[in-house]
C-alpha positions as CSV (number, residue, x, y, z in Angstrom):
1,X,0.0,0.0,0.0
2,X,1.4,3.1,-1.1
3,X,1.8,5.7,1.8
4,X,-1.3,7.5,3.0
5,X,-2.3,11.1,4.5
6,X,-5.8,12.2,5.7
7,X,-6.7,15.7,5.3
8,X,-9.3,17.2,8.0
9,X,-10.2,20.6,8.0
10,X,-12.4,21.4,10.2
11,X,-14.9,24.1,9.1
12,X,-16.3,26.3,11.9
13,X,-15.6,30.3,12.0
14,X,-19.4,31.4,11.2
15,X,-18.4,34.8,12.2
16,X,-15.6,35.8,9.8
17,X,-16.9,36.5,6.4
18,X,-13.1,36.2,5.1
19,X,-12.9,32.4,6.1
20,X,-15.9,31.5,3.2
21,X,-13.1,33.2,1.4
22,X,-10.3,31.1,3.2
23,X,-12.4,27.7,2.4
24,X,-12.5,28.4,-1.3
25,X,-8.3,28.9,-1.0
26,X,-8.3,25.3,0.7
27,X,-10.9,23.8,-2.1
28,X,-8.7,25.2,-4.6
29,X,-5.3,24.0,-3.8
30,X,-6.5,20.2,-2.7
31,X,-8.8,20.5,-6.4
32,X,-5.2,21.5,-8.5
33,X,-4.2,17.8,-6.7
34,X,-6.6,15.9,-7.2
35,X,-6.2,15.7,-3.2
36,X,-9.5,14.8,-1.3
37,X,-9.6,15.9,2.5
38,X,-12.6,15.3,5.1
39,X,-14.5,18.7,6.5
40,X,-16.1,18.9,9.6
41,X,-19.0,21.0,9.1
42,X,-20.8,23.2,12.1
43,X,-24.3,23.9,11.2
44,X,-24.3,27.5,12.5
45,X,-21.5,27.8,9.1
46,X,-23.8,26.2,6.7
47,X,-26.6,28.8,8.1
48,X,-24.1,31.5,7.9
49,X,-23.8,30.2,3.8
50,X,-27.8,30.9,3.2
51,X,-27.5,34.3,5.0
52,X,-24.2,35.0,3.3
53,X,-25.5,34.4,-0.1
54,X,-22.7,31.4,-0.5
55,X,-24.4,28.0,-0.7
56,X,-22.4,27.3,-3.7
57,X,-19.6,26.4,-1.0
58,X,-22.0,23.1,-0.7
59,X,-21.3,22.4,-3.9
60,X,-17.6,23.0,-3.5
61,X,-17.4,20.4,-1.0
62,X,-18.8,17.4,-3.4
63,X,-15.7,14.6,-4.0
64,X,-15.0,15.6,-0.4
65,X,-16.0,13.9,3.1
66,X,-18.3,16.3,4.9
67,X,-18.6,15.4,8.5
68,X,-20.7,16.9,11.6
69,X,-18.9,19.4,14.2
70,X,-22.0,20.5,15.8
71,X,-24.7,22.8,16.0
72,X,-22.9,25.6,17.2
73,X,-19.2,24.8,18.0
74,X,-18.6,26.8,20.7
75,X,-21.1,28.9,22.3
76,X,-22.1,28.5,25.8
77,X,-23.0,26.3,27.1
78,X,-20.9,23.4,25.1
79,X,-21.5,20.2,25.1
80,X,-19.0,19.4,27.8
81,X,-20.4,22.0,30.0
82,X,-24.5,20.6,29.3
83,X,-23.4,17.2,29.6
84,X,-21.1,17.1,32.6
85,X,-23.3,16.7,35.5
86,X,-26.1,14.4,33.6
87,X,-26.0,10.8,34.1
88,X,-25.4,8.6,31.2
89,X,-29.0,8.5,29.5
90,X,-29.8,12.3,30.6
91,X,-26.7,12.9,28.8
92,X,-27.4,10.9,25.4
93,X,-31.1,12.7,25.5
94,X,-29.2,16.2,25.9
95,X,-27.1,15.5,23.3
96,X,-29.8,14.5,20.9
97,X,-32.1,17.4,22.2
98,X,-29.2,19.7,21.3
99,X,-27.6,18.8,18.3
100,X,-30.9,17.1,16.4
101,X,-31.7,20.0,14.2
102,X,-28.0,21.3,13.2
103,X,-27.4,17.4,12.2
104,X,-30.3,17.0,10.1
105,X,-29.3,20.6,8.1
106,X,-25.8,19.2,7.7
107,X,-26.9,16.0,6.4
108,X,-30.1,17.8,4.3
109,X,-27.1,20.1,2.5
110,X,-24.7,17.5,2.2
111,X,-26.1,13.9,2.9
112,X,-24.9,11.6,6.3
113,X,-21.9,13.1,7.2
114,X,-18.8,10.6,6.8
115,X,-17.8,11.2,10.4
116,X,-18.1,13.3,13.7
117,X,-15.5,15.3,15.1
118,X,-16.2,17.4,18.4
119,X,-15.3,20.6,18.9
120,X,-12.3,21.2,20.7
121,X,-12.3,19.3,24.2
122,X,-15.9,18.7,23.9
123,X,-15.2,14.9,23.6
124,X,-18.2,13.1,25.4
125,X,-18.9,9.1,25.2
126,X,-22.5,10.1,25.2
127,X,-22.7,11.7,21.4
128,X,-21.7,8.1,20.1
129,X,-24.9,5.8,20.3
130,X,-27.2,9.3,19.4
131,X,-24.6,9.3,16.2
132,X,-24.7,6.0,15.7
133,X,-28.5,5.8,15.4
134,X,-28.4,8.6,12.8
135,X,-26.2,6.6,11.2
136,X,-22.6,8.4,11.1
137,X,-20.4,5.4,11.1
138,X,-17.2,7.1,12.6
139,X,-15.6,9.3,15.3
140,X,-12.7,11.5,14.0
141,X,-11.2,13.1,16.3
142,X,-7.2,13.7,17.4
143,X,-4.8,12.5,19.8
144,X,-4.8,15.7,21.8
145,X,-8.6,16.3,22.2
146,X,-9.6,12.4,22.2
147,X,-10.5,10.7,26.0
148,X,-8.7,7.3,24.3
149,X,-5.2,6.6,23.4
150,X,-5.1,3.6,21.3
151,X,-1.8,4.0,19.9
152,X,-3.2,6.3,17.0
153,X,-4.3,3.1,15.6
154,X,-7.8,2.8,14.6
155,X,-10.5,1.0,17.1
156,X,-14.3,1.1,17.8
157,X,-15.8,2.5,20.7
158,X,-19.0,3.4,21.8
159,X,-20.3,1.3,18.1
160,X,-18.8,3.5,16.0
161,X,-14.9,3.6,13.8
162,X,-13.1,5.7,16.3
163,X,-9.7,7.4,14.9
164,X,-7.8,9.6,17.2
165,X,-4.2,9.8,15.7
166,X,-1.5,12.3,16.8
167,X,-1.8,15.3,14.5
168,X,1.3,15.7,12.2
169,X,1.4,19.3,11.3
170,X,1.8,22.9,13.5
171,X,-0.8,23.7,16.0
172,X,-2.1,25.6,14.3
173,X,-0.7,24.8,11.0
174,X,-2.2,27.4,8.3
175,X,-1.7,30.3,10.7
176,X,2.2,29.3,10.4
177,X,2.3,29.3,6.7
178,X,4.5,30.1,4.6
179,X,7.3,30.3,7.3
180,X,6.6,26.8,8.1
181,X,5.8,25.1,5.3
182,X,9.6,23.3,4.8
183,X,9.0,22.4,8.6
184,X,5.1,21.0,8.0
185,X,6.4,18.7,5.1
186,X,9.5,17.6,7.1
187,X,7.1,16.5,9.9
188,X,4.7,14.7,7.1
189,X,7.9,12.8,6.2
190,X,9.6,11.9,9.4
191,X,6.4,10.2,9.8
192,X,5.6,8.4,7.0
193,X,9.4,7.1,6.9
194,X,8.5,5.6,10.4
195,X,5.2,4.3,9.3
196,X,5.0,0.3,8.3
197,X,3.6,-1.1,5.4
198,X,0.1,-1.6,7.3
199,X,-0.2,1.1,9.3
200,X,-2.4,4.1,9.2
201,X,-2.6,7.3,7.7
202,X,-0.7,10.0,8.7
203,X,-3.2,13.0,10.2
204,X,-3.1,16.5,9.4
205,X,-5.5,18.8,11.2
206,X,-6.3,22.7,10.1
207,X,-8.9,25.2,9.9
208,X,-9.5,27.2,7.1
209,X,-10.2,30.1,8.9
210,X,-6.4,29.7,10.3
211,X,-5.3,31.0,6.5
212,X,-7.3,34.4,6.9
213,X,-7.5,35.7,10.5
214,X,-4.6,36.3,13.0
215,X,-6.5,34.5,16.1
216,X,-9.3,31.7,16.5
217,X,-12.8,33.2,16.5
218,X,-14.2,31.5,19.0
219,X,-11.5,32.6,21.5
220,X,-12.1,36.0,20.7
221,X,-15.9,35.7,21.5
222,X,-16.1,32.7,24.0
223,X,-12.7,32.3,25.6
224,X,-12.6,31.9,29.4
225,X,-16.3,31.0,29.4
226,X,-17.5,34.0,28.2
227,X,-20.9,34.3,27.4
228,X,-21.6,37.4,25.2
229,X,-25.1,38.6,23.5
230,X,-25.6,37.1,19.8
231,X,-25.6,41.1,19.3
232,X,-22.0,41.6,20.5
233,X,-20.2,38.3,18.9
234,X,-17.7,40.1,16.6
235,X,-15.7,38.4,13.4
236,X,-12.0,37.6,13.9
237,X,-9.3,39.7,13.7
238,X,-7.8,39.2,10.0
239,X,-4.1,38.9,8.8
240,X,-2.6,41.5,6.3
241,X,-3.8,40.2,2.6
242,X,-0.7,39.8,1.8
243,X,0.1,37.7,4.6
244,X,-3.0,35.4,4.4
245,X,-2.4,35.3,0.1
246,X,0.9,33.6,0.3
247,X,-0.3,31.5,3.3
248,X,-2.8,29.8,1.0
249,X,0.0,30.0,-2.3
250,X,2.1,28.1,0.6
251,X,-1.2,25.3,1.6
252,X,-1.1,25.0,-2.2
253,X,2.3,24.2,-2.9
254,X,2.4,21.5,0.4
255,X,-0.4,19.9,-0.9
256,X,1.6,19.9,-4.2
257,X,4.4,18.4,-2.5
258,X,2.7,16.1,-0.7
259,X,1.2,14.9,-3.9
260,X,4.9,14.5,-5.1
261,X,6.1,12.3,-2.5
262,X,3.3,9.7,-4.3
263,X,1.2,9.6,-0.9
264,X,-2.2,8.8,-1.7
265,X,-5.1,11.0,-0.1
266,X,-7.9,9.3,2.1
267,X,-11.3,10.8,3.7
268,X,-13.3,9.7,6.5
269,X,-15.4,7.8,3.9
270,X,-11.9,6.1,2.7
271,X,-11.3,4.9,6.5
272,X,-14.6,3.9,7.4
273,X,-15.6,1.8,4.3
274,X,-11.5,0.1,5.0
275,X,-12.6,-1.4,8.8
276,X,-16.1,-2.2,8.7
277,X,-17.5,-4.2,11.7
278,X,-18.3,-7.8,11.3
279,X,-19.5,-8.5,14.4
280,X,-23.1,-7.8,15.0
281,X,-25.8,-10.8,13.3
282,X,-22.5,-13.2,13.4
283,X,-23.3,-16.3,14.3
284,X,-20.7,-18.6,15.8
285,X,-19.5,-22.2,16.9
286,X,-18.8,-24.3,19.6
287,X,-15.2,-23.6,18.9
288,X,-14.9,-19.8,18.4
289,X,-17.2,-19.8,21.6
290,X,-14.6,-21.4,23.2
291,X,-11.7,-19.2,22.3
292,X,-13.8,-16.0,23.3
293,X,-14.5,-17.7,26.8
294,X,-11.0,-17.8,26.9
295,X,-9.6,-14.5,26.5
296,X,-12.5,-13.3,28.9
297,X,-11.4,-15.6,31.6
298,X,-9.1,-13.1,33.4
299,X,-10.3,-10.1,32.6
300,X,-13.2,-8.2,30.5
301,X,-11.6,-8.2,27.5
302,X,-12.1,-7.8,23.6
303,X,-11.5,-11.0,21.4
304,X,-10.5,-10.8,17.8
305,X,-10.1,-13.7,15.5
306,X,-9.1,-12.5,12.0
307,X,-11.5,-9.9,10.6
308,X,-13.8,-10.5,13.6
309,X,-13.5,-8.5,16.4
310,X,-15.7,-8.6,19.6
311,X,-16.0,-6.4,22.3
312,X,-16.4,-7.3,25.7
313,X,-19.8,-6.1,26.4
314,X,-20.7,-8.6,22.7
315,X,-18.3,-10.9,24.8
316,X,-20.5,-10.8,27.7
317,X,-23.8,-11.3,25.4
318,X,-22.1,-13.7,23.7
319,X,-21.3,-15.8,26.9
320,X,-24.7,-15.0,28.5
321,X,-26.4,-16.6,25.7
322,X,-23.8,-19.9,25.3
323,X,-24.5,-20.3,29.3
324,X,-28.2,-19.1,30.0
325,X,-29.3,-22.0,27.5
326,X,-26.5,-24.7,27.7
327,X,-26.2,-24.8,24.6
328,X,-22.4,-22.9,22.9
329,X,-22.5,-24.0,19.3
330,X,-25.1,-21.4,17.9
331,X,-24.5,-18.0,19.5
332,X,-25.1,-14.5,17.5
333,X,-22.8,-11.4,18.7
334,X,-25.7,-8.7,19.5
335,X,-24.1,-5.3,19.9
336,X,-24.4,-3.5,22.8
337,X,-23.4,-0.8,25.1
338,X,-21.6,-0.4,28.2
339,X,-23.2,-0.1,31.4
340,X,-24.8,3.1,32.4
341,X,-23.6,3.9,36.4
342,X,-20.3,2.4,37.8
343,X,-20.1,-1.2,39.3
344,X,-20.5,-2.3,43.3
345,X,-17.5,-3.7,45.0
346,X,-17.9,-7.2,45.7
347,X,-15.9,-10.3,47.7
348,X,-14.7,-13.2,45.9
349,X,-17.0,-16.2,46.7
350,X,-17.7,-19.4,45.2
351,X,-21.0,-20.1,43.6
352,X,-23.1,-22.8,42.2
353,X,-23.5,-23.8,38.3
354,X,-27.1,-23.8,38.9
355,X,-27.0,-19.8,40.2
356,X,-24.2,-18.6,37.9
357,X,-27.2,-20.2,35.0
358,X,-29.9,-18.2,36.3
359,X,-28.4,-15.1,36.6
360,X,-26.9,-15.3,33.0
361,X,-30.4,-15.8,31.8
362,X,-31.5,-12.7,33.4
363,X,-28.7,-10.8,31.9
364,X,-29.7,-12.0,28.5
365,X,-33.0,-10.4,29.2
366,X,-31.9,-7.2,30.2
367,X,-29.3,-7.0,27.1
368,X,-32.6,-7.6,25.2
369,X,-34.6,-5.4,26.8
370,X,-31.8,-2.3,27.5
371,X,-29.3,-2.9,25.0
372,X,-26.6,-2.4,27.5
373,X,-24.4,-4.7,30.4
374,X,-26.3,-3.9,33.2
375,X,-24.3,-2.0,35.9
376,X,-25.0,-4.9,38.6
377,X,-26.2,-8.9,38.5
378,X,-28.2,-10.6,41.2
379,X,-26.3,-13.7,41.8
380,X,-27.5,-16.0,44.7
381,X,-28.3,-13.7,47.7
382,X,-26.1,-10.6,46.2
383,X,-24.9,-8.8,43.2
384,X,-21.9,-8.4,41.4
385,X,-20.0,-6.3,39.3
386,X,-20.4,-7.5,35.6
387,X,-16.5,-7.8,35.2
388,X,-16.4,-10.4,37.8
389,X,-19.4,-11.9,36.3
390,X,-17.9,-12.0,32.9
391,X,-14.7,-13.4,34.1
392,X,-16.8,-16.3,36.2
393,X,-19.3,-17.4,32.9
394,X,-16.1,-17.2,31.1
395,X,-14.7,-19.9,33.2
396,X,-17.7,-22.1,33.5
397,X,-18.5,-22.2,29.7
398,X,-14.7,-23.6,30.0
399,X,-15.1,-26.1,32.3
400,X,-18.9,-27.4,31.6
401,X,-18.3,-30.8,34.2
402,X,-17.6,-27.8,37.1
403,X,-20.8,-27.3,39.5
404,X,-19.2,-24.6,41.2
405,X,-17.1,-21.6,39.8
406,X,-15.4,-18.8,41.9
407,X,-16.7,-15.4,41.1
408,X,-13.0,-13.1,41.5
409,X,-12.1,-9.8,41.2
410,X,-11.8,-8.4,37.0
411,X,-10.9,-5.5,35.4
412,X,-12.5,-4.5,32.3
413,X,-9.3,-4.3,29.8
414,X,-10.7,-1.6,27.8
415,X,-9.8,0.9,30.7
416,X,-6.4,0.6,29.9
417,X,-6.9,2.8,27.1
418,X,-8.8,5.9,28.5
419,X,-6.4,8.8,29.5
420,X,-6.1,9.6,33.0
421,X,-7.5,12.8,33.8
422,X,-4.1,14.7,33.6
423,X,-3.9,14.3,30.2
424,X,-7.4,15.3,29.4
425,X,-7.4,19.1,27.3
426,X,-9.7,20.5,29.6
427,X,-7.8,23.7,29.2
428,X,-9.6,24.4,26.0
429,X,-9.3,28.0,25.6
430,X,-13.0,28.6,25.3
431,X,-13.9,26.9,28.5
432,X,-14.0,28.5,32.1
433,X,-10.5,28.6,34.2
434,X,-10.8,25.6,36.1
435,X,-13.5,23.4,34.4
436,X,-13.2,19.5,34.7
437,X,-15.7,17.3,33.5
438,X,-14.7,14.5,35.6
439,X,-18.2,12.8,34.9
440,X,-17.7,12.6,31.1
441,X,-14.4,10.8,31.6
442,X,-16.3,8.4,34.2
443,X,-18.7,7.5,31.2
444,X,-15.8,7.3,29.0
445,X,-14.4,4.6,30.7
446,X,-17.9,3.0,31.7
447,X,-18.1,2.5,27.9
448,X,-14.5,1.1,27.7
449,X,-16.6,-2.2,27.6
450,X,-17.5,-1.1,24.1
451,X,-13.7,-0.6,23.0
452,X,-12.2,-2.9,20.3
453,X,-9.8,-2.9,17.7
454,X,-10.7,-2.5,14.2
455,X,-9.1,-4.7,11.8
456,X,-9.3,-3.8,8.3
457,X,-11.6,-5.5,5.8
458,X,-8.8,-7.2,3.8
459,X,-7.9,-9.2,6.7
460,X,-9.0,-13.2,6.9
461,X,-11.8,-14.2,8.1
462,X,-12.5,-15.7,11.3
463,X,-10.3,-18.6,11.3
464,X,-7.5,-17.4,13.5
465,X,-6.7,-18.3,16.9
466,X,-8.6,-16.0,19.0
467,X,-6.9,-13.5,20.9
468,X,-7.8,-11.0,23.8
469,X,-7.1,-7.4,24.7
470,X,-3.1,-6.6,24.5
471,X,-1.7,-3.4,24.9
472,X,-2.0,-1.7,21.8
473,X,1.7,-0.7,19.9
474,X,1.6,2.8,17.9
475,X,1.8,1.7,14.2
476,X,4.8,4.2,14.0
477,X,6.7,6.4,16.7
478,X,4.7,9.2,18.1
479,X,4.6,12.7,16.3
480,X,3.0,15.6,17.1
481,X,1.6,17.1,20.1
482,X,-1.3,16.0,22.3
């Protein structure tokens, strides 16, 4: 495969006429290419279009990937700041409630967007299953704004293709041009030299506002928390036009460069049509039940087997099912999310076949009826966390001659892989001094059940050896800045 670089420019800056101006620059230097790039679209910039008398720009943006940034980017409140305080199915209704209409404008003007991207460190779990049922099959989002850190590999999370790479360009990059052009494609080419034959795109991240106006807009008007009247929101401050001319003559002649170095150019759409998920509807064996219950035993843990890759809340459907009925040679994977609350603290104690049955049947139903783990299981005369469960039915479907299994203290693996708090951006410039969504990060690793790995289509099917959750290696060294 011939080295790879995805394009996102994420398209935001409703209150600078100059950046419609600024797009058209961008359009124009990846069209003299033949270079695709993905664009994050807010709606309040499509409205801006009708107002502005510009919907051609739609138009512009066919052969691209259009994906969703929002309603309204950055105005208070944000996401982060509605969502922070709501529990996990408060939170998905706020999100929908919120970002409803802007999503079905973006999608009317320029059909299901390819992806979503959230603006700035407004990264919430919540957005993904509301996404996911309007049928956006992919999170894009960056290694210094995403709560996950899978290597900059590509994974799913939360049932959607989630792609969080480190960023290989200046933060921000077209606000550096031309000085740092030379330095931009240097960057581009340290990584792809350290990128293997199989390994992802390398990620460049801009704005097209950045080529037209000397500071971000939404700093200007929103920084700190501020929370000015519509009536005093004012356009960025702009760069000389000389300035900002040879900044986009210098975009143009990267992209030229770029296209010289033989890389080829891939959109959201490219990505999510390479890793599609197999899982859901699969129906599998004896065997492959087996070598699931096996990489569960331990831990709550993924299991991937080829092109098929399982996470461990389908894990714990899947073992539900193979033990509620007795029966493990015809089990379907039935997606589903993580649980909703966090998980009671319980003592390791034996417990009978016979119990360890019963409560997997009652799980079964409440995966049918919910469509999530649940948070707790009645087993015998308590409850227990679904980790420890997991790990227990894994063992049991194991050994089917044991009348008792030991219920023991698991981890879910898929924890491993969400940031600790300390290396969460929640110093966004536009939020308050001080502001911590601690309960977003608590649903994002909640919904760690939901993480897996995302192999791409062109690998085998299911016949390997299945495998569980490792700790994931960067497909090349890091570059770039969180």
């Amino acid at each position: 495969m011939s080295a790879e670089v995805a394009i996102r420019m994420d398209t935001e800056d409703f209150l600078t006429p100059e950046s419609d101006a600024a797009l058209e620059a961008v359009l124009d230097a990846l069209g003299r290419h033949g270079a695709a790039a993905t664009f994050p679209l807010v709606a309040e910039k499509l409205r801006s279009w009708e107002r502005r008398g510009r919907r051609h720009l739609v138009a512009r943006l066919a052969g691209h990937a259009v994906g969703y940034h929002s309603n309204t980017h950055s105005v208070h409140p944000t996401i982060a700041e509605e969502l922070a305080a709501l529990p996990w199915a408060e939170a998905r209704a706020a999100f929908a409630a919120r970002e409803a209409s802007g999503f079905a404008e973006v999608s009317a003007a320029c059909g299901v967007p390819a992806c979503w991207t959230q603006p700035g460190g407004n990264w919430t779990a919540a957005a993904l299953p509301v996404l996911r049922g309007w049928g956006v099959p992919m999170e894009f989002s960056e290694g210094w704004n995403s709560y996950l850190d899978f290597g900059g590999l590509p994974c799913r999370y939360g049932g959607l293709l989630h792609w969080s790479p480190p960023v290989c360009a200046p933060k921000p990059f077209l606000s550096a041009l031309p000085a740092a052009g030379g330095a931009a494609l240097a960057q581009v080419r340290g990584a792809l030299e350290a990128m293997p034959a199989d390994g992802p795109p390398v990620c460049v991240v801009a704005h097209p506002t950045e080529l037209c106006t000397s500071a971000f807009w939404d700093a200007v008007n929103f920084g700190g928390g501020r929370r000015p009247a519509p009536a005093e929101w004012r356009p960025a401050p702009l760069r000389p036009a000389a300035e900002a001319a040879a900044a986009a003559d210098a975009f143009g002649r990267y992209v030229g460069e770029l296209r010289a170095m033989g890389v080829r150019f891939v959109t959201a759409r490219d990505f999510a049509a390479r890793h599609p998920d197999r899982a859901p509807g699969t129906r599998l064996g004896g065997a492959d039940v087996r070598g699931i219950a096996a990489c569960a035993r331990a831990e709550a843990s993924w299991a991937v087997s080829g092109n098929l890759a399982l996470s461990a809340a389908e894990v714990f459907a899947v073992l539900c099912s193979a033990l509620g009925d007795g029966r493990a040679d015809r089990v379907a994977v039935r997606p589903c999310d993580g649980p909703p609350a966090p998980c009671p603290e319980a003592a390791c104690r034996p417990v009978d076949r016979a119990d360890l049955r019963t409560a997997a049947r009652w799980c079964d139903r409440f995966l049918e009826e919910h469509g999530h783990v649940p948070a707790a299981i009645p087993l015998g005369r308590g409850a227990v966390a679904p980790a420890d469960f997991l790990a227990a039915a894994a063992r049991a479907v194991l050994d089917p001659e044991a009348e008792r299994v030991a219920v023991l203290p698991a981890v879910v693996a898929g924890e491993r892989y969400v940031k600790a708090p300390d290396r969460l951006h929640w110093d966004w410039p536009v939020f308050a001094a001080g502001f911590a969504p601690t309960g977003l990060w608590l649903q994002a690793r909640l919904q760690a059940w939901t993480l897996k790995p995302a192999p791409r289509a062109a690998a085998g099917p299911g016949a390997a050896p299945w495998r569980g959750a490792p700790v994931p290696v960067t497909g090349r060294r890091r570059h770039g800045r969180e």
